[in-house]
N, C-alpha and C positions, 0 to 999 in steps of 0.2 A: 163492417166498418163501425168505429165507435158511435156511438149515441152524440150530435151536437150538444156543448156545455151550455146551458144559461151564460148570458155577462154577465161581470162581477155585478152590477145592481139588480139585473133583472129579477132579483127575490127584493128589493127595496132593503141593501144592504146598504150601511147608513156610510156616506160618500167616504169616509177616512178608511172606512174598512176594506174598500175597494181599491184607493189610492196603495194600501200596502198590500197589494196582491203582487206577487213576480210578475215578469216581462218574459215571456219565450222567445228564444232564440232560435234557430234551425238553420242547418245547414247539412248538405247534402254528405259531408264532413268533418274538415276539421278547418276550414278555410276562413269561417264563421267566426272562428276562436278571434281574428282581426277585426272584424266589426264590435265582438265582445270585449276586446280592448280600449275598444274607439267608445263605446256604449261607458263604460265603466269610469272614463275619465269624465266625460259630461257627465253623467247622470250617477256619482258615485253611494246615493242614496239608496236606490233602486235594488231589489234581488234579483236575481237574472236564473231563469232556467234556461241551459244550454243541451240541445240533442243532437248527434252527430251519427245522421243514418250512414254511417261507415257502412254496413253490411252493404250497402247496393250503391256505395260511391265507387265511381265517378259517373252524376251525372249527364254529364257532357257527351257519354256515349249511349247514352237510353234513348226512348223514343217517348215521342212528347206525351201520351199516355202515361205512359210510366211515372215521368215524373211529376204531374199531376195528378195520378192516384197518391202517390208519396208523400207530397207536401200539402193534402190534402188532411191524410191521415194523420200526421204526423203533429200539424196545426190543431186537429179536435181534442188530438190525446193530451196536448197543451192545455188545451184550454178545459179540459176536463179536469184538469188539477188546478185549475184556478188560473190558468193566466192573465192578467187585464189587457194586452195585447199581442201581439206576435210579429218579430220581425224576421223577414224572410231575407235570410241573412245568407244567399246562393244568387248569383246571377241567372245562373240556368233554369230555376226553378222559378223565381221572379220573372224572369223573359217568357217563360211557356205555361205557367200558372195564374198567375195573381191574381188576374183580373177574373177567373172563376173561384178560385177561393176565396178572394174576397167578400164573391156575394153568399159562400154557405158559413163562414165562419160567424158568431155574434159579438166578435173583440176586435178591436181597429186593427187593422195590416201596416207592418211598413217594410218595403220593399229594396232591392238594390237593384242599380245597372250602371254599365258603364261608363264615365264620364267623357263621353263625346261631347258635350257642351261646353264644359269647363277646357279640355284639352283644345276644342277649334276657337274659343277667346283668349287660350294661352300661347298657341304656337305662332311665331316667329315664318319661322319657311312657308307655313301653310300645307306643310305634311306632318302627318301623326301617327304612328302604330299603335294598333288597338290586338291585345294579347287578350284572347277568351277563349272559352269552349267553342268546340262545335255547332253545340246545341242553341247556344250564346249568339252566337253569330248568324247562324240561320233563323233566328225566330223574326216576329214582325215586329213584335215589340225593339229591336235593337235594329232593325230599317229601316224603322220608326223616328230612332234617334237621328240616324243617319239623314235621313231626309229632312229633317227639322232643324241641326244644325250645323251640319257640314260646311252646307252652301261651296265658297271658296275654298274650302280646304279639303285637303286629300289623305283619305284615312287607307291605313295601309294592314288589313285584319288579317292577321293570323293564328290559327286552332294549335293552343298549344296543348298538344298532343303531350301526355306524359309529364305533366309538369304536376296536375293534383297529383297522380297514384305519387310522384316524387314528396311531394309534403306531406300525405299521409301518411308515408313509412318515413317521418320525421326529418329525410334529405333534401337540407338547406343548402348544400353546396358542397355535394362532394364532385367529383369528376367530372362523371358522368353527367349529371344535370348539366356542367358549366358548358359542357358540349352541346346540351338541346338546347342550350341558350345563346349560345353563339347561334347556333343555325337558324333559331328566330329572328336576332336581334340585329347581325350584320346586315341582312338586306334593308331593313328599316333604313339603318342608318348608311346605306350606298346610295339608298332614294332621297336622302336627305330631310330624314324626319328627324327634327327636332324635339318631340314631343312623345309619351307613352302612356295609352292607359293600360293599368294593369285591369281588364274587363271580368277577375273572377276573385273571389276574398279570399283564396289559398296564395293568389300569388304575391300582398304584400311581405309573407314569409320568405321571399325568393329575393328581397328587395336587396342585402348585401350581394348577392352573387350577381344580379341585375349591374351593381354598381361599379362591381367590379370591372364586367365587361364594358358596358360603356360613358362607364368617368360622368361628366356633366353634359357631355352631348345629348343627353335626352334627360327631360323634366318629366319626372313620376306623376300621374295623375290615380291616387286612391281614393276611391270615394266614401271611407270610412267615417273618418269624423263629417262629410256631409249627412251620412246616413243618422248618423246620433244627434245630432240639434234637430234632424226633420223628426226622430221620433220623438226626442223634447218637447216641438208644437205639438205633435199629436197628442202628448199626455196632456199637454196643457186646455187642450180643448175641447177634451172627454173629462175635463176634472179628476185626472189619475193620477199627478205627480205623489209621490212619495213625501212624507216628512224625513226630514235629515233624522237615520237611528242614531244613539249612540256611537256604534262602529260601524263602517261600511262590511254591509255582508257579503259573504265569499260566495262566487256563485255556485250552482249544486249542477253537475256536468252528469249529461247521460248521452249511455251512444247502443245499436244495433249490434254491434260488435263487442268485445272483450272490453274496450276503451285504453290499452295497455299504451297505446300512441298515443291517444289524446291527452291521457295524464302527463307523460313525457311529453308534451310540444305547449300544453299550459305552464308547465312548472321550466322549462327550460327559456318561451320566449314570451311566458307572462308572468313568470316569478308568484304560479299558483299551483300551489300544492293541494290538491283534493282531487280527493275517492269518484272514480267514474263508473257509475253503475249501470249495468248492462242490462236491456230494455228489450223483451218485444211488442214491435207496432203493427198488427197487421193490417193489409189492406187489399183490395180486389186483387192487385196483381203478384205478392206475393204470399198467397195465401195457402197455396200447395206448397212454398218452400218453410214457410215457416212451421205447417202442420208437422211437417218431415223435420223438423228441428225441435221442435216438443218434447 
């Protein structure tokens, strides 16, 4: 596994030179690509490095090992190119890592989860469906939430099965999906939820097909732009913000995979055009696969 990076100061790099260092993005994906939209409208000063371990998505069916070696690895090889912080831009990986990555990483973390908070002070009925992973859903960390803010209101979790592998092969609404999305969404809405978090960052892509099926009966809860002003404080309180360049820079996208998706699902629902280059990250657990890919 890589060598931990110094933070940008820790050689007594002089504060601006630090401030203009990228931000690492990660995601298990391409799901991330949505917080980096959300990232980009705040903070359009910023460079953004994006990595989308496609090769071993979706993590919502791995085991909590796994994806803790992953965004482990994935986080040093960031911050080995200089990153000043890294946002863990996967719920699954945030739910069943962070709090250990956190403490091996030397660059501030910022994290995602579900908006169970915001959805049990938004809903009306006092029912709410919460759409995530597997992985997502079982962890302590999203228990956690539940128990903290539920209280009165009745959350209605469902693993949506096949909804990433649907976004990674760029389908926003064909058929097929609108089908797994009825079978989600109907019940929700027979139990009388008024409300939905979308619990993983691939499925804001899903949000026309979402609306299709159920019109205004249910209020979307993304926690995208909550996640970008929370890393906003962060930079602001590590002394990392960015001076406004010239031009806002493009971000520079890397994935485990070919990236031939990712370029097509940036450039079609981010209106970005750029080169996705293909990365290997190794790490404890796929280190016999990657040797055999060499």
């Amino acid at each position: 596994m890589p060598a931990q990076s110094p933070s940008p100061t820790a050689f007594g790099l002089a504060a601006d030179a630090a401030s203009q260092a990228p931000i690492g993005i990660f995601d298990s994906g391409l799901g991330g690509l949505s917080v980096l939209r959300a990232v980009r409208a705040q903070l359009p000063e910023e460079a953004l490095l994006y990595v989308a371990d496609s090769l071993y998505a979706p993590y919502g069916e791995r085991d909590d090992d796994f994806i803790t070696d992953r965004t482990l690895a994935i986080g040093e090889w960031l911050a080995a190119r200089g990153a000043k912080a890294l946002v863990v831009a996967c719920n699954t990986a945030t739910a069943q890592s962070i709090a250990y990555v956190r403490e091996k990483l030397p660059i501030p973390l910022v994290g995602v989860e579900p908006g169970v908070k915001p959805a049990a002070l938004q809903s009306k009925s006092r029912v709410a469906g919460v759409l995530a992973t597997q992985a997502t859903l079982r962890s302590a960390r999203f228990q956690g939430l539940l128990e903290r803010y539920a209280a009165d209101c009745r959350f209605l979790c469902q693993p949506g099965h096949g909804l990433v592998q649907a976004v990674e092969r760029c389908d926003v609404g064909s058929a097929e999906l609108r089908t797994l999305l009825h079978g989600y969404l109907e019940p929700m809405l027979d139990a009388g939820a008024d409300t939905l978090v979308l619990g993983c960052t691939h499925y804001p892509f899903l949000d026309a097909a979402i609306r299709d099926i159920v019109g205004q009966r249910l209020a979307l809860i993304d926690t995208s732009v909550a996640i970008a002003r929370q890393l906003e404080r962060v930079l602001e309180q590590h002394g990392l913000r960015a001076a406004a360049p010239a031009a806002a820079p493009l971000p520079r996208f890397y994935s485990t995979d070919d990236g031939r998706h990712q370029q097509q699902l940036a450039a079609t629902l981010l209106q970005i055009d750029a080169a996705v280059e293909q990365v290997l990250i190794p790490s404890r657990r796929t280190a016999a696969a990657d040797s055999r890919a060499a």
